[in-house]
N, C-alpha and C positions, 0 to 999 in steps of 0.2 A: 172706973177707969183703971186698968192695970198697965203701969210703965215697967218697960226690962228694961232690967242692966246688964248688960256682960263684963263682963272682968276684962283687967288688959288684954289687948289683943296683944301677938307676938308680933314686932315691923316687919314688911316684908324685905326676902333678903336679894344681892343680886346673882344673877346666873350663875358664875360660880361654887356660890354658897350655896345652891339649890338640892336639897338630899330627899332620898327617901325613909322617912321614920319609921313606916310599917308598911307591911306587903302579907296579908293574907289570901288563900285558896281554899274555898269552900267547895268541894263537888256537889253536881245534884245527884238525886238518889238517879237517874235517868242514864246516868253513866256517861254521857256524850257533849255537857255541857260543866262549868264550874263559875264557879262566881270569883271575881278577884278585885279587891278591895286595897285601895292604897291611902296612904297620909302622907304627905309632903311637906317641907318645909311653907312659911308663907313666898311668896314669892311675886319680886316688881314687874318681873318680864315673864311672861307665858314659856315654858319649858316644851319641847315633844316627849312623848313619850312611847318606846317601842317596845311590844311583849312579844317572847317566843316563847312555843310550849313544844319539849321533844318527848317522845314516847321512853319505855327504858331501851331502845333498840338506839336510840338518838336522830330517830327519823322525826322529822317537824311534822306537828300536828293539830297545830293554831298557831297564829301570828295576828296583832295588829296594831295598827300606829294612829295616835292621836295627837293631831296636829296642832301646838297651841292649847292646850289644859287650860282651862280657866279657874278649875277650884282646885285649892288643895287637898280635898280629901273628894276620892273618886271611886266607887262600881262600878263594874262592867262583866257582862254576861260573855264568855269565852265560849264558840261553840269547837268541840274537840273532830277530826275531820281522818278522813281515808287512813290509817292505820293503828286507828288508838282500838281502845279495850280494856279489858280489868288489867292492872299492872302499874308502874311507880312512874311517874311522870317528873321532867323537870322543867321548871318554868323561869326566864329570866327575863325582867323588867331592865329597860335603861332612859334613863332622861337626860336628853341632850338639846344643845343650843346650834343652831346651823355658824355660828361665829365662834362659837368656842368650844365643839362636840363633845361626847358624854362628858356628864361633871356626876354623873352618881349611876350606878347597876344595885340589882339585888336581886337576889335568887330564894326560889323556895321548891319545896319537893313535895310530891301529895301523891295520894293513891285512888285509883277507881279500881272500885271493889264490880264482881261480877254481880247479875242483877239477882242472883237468891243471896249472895251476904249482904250481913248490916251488922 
């Protein structure tokens, strides 16, 4: 019989308190998709949370909103839409509360390369 332990959990905190720790973007080698990977604080009350992704032109070219997070560490497969291509993308995450609207943003910047580099 093997029992786990885990080590303290961290309590969770409330809406206010709610941040984002880490925000990674992985592109696929496919060019038209990226993976984006988040860590959040723990949290008592479910957060939303909204992403936009602009091309370098700053025309939108993925968005989408997830209603009530239930974990706080999340992936999600972004598919990239009508004006993207190789070039520097920017992407901005926000978590907000419908009673007490955004309490955290964070941004990060990534590239899709064309499909002969690597």
């Amino acid at each position: 019989m093997t029992i786990s332990i885990e080590g303290p959990q961290e309590p969770p905190v409330p809406p206010e308190a709610v941040r984002i720790r880490s925000l990674s973007v992985d592109p696929y080698g496919d060019g038209r998709r990226v993976r984006l990977s988040l860590d959040l604080t723990p949290f008592d009350t479910s957060p939303n949370l909204e992403i936009q992704v602009q091309n370098q032109a700053g025309e939108p070219v993925s968005s989408a909103a997830v209603i009530g997070v239930h974990q706080p560490r999340l992936s999600l497969t972004l598919h990239l839409r009508g004006p993207a291509g190789p070039g520097a993308y920017h992407l901005q995450a926000s978590l907000s509360y419908e009673e007490h609207g955004i309490v955290d943003q964070a941004e990060a910047t990534f590239e899709i390369r064309s499909q002969g580099e690597r």
